[in-house]
TIRO-936428 format. One record per residue: residue number from 1; residue in one letter; chain; x, y, z of N, C-alpha, C, O in turn. Coordinates in Angstrom, 2 decimals, decimal comma, padded with zeros to 5 digits. Each point is the difference from the previous one (the first is absolute). Last residue first. Example, Ala and Ser with C-alpha at 12.3 -4.5 7.8 and 13.67 -1.06 7.14 Angstrom:
<recs>
<rec 2; "s"; "A"; <012,85; -002,25; 007,08>; <000,82; 001,19; 000,06>; <-000,77; 001,09; 000,73>; <000,51; 001,11; 000,17>>
<rec 1; "a"; "A"; <-000,22; -006,83; -000,24>; <-000,89; 001,19; 000,00>; <000,90; 001,20; 000,00>; <001,04; -000,02; 000,66>>
</recs>
This chain:
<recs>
<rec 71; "x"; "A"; <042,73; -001,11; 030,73>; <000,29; -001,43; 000,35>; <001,59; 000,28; 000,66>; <000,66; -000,94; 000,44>>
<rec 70; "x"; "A"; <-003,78; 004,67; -002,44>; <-000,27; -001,04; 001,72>; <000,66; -000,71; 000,30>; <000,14; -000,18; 001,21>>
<rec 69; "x"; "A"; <000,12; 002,06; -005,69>; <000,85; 000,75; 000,76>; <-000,61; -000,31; 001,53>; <000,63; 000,46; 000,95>>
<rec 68; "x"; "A"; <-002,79; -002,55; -004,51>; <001,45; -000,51; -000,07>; <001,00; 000,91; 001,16>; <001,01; -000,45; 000,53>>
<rec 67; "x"; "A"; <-005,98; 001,49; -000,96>; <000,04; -001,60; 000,77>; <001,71; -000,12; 000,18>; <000,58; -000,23; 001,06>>
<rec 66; "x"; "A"; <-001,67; 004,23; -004,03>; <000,22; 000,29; 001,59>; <000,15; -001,56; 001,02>; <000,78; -000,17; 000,94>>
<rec 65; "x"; "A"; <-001,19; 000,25; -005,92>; <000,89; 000,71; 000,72>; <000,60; 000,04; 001,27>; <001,09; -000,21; 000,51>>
<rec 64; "x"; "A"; <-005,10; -001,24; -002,47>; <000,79; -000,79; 000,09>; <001,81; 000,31; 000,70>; <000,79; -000,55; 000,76>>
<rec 63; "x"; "A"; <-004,60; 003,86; -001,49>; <-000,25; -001,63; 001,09>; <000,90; -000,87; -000,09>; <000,33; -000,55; 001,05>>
<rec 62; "x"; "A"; <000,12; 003,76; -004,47>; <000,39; 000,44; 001,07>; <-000,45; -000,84; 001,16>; <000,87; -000,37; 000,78>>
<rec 61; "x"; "A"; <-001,48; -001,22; -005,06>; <001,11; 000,46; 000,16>; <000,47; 000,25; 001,30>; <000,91; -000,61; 000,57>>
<rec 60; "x"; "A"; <-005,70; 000,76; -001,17>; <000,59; -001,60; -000,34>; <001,47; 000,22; 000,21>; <000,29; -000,38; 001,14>>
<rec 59; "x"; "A"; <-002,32; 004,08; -002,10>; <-000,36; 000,25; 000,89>; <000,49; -001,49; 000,77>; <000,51; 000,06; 001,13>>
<rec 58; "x"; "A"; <000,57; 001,40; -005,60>; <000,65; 000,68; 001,11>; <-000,23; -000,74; 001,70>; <000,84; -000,29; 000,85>>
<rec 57; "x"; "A"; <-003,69; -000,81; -004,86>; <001,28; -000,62; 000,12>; <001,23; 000,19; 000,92>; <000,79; -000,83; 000,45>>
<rec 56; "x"; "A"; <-005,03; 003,12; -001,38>; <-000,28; -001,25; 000,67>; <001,39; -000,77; 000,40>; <000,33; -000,55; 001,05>>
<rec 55; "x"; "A"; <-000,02; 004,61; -003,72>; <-000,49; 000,47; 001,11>; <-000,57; -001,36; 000,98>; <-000,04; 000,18; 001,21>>
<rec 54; "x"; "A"; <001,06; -000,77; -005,91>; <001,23; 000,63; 000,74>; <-000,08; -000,10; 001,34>; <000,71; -000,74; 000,68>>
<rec 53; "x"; "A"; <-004,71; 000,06; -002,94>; <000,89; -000,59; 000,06>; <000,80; -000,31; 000,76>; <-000,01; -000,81; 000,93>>
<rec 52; "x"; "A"; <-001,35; 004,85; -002,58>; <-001,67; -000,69; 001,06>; <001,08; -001,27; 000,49>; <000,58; 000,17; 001,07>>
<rec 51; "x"; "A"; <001,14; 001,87; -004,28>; <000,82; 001,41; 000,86>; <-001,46; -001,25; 001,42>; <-000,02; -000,19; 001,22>>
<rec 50; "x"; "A"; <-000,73; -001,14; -005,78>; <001,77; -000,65; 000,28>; <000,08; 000,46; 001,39>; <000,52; -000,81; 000,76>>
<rec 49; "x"; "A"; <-004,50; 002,46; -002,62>; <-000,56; -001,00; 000,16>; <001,61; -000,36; 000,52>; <000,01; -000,19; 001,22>>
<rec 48; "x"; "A"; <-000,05; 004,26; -002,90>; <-000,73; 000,19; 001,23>; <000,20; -002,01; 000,21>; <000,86; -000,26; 000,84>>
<rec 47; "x"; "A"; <001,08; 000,95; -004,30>; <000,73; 000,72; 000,70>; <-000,79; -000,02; 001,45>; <000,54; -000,34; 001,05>>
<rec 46; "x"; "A"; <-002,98; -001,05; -004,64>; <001,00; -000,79; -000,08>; <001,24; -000,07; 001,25>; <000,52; -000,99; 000,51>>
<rec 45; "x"; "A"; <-003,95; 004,21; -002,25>; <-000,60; -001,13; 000,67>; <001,44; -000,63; 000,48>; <000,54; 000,35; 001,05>>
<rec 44; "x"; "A"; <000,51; 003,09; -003,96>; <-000,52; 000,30; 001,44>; <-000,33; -000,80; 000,92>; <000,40; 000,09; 001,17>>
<rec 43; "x"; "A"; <000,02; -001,00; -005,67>; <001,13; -000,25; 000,68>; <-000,12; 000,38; 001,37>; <000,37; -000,70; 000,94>>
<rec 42; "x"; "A"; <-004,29; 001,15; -003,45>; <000,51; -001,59; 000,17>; <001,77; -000,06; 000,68>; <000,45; -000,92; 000,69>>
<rec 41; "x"; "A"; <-002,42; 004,89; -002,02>; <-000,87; -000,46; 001,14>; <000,62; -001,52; 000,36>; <000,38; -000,52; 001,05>>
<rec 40; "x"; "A"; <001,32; 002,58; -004,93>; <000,42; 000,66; 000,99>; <-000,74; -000,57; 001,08>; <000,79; -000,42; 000,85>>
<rec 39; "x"; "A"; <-002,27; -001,35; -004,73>; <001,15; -000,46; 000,65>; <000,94; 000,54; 001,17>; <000,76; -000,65; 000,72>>
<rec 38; "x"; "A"; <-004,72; 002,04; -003,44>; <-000,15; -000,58; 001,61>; <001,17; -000,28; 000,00>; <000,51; 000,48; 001,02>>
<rec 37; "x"; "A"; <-000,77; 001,50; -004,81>; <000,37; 001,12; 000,96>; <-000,51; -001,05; 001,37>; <000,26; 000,41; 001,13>>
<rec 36; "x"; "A"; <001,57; -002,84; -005,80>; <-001,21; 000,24; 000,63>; <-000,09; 001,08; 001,46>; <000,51; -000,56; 000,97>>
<rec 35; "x"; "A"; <003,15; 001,02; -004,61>; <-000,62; -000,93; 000,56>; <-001,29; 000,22; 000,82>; <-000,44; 001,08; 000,39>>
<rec 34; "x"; "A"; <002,21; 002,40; -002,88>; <000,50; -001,33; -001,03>; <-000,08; -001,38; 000,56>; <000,16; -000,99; -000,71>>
<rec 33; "x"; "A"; <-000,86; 005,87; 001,81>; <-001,62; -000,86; 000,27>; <000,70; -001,20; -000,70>; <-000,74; -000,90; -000,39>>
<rec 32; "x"; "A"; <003,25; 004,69; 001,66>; <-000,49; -000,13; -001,32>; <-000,95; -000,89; -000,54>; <-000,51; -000,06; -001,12>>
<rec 31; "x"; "A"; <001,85; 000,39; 005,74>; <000,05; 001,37; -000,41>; <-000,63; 000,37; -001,38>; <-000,82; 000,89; -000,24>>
<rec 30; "x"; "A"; <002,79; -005,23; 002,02>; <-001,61; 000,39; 000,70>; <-000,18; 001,09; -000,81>; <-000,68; -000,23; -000,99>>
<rec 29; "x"; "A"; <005,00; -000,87; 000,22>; <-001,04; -000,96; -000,69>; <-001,42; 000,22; 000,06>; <-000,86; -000,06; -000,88>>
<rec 28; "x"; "A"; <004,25; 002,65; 002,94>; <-000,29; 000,63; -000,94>; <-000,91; -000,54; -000,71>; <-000,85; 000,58; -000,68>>
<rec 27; "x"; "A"; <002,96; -002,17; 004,48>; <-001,52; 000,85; 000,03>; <-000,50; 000,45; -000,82>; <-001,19; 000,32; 000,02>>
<rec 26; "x"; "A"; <004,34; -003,38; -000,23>; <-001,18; -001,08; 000,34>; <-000,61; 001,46; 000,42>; <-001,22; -000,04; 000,16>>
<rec 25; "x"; "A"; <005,37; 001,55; -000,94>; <-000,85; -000,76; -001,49>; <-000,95; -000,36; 000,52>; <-000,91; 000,56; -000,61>>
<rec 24; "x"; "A"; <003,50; 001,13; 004,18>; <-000,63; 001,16; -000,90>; <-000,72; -000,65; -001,33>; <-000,97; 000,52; -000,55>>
<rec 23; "x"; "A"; <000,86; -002,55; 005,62>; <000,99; -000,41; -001,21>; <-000,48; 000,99; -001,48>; <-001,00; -000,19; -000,70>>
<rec 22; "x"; "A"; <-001,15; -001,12; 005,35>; <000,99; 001,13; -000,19>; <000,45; 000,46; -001,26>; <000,11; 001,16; -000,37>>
<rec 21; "x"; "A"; <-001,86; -005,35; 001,40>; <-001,49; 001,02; 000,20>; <000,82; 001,04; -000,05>; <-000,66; 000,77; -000,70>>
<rec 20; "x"; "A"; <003,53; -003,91; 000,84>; <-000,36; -000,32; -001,34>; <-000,89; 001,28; -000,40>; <000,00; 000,67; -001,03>>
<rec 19; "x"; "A"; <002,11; -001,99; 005,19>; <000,94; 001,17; -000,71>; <-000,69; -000,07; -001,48>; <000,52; 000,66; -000,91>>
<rec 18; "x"; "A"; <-002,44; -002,76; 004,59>; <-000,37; 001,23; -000,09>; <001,06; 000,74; -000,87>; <-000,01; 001,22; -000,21>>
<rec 17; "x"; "A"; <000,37; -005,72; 000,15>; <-001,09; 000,40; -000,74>; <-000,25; 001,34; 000,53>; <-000,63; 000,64; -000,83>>
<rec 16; "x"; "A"; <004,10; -002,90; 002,44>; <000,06; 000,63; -001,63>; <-001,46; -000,13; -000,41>; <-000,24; -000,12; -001,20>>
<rec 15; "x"; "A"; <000,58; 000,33; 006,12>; <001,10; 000,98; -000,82>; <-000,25; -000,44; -001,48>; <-000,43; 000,89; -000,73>>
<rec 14; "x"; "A"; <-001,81; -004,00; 002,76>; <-000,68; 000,85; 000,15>; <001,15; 001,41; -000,48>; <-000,28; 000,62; -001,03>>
<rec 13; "x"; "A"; <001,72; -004,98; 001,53>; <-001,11; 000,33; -001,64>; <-000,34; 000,93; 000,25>; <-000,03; 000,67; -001,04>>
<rec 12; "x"; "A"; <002,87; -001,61; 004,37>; <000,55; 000,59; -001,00>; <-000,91; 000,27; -001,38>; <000,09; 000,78; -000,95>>
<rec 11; "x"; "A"; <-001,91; -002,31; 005,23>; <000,61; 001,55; -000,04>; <000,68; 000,15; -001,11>; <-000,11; 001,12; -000,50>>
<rec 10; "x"; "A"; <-001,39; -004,98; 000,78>; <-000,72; 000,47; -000,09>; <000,00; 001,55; -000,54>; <-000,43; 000,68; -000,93>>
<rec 9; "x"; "A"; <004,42; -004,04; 002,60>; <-000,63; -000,01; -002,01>; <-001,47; 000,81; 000,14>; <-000,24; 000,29; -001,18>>
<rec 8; "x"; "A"; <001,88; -000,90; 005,32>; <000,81; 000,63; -000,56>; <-000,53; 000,33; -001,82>; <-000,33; 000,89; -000,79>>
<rec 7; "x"; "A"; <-002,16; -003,40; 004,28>; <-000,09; 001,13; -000,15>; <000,69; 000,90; -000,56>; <-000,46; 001,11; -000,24>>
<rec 6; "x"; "A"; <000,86; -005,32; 000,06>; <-000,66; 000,28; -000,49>; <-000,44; 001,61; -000,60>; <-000,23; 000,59; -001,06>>
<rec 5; "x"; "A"; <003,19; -002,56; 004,51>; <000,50; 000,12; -001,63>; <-001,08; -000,03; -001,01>; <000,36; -000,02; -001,17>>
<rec 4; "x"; "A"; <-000,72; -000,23; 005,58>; <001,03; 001,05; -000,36>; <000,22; -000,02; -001,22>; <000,48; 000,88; -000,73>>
<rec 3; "x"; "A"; <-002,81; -004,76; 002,22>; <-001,29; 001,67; 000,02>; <000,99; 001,11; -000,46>; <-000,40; 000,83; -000,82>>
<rec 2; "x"; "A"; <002,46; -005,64; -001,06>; <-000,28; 000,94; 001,46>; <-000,92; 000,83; -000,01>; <-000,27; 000,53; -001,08>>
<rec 1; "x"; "A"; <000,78; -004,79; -002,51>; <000,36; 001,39; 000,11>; <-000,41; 000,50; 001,39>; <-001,13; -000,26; 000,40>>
</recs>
């Protein structure tokens, strides 16, 4: 697999999981305590920890980037 394409499937876990932390049932779940209320923290984590990532992966991406646009 490529860094690009890594990074691609990253960014995309990262969209559906922030569409999850959004997601009017998974708040209502919290809301009514019907799951454990860390789980909100835990998705948070999750999001912060992917977006940390992301942010390495870019950085790899774009070096590389730029070497290919030298040649």
């Amino acid at each position: 697999m490529k860094t690009i394409e890594i990074l691609k499937a990253f960014n995309s876990c990262y969209v559906n999981i922030q569409a999850i932390a959004q997601d009017e049932n998974w708040l209502l779940l919290i809301a009514d305590k019907k799951i454990d209320p860390e789980a909100a923290t835990h998705i948070g984590d999750v999001l912060h920890y992917l977006g940390e990532a992301i942010e390495c992966l870019e950085e790899v991406v774009e070096v590389k980037f730029n070497q290919d646009a030298e040649v």
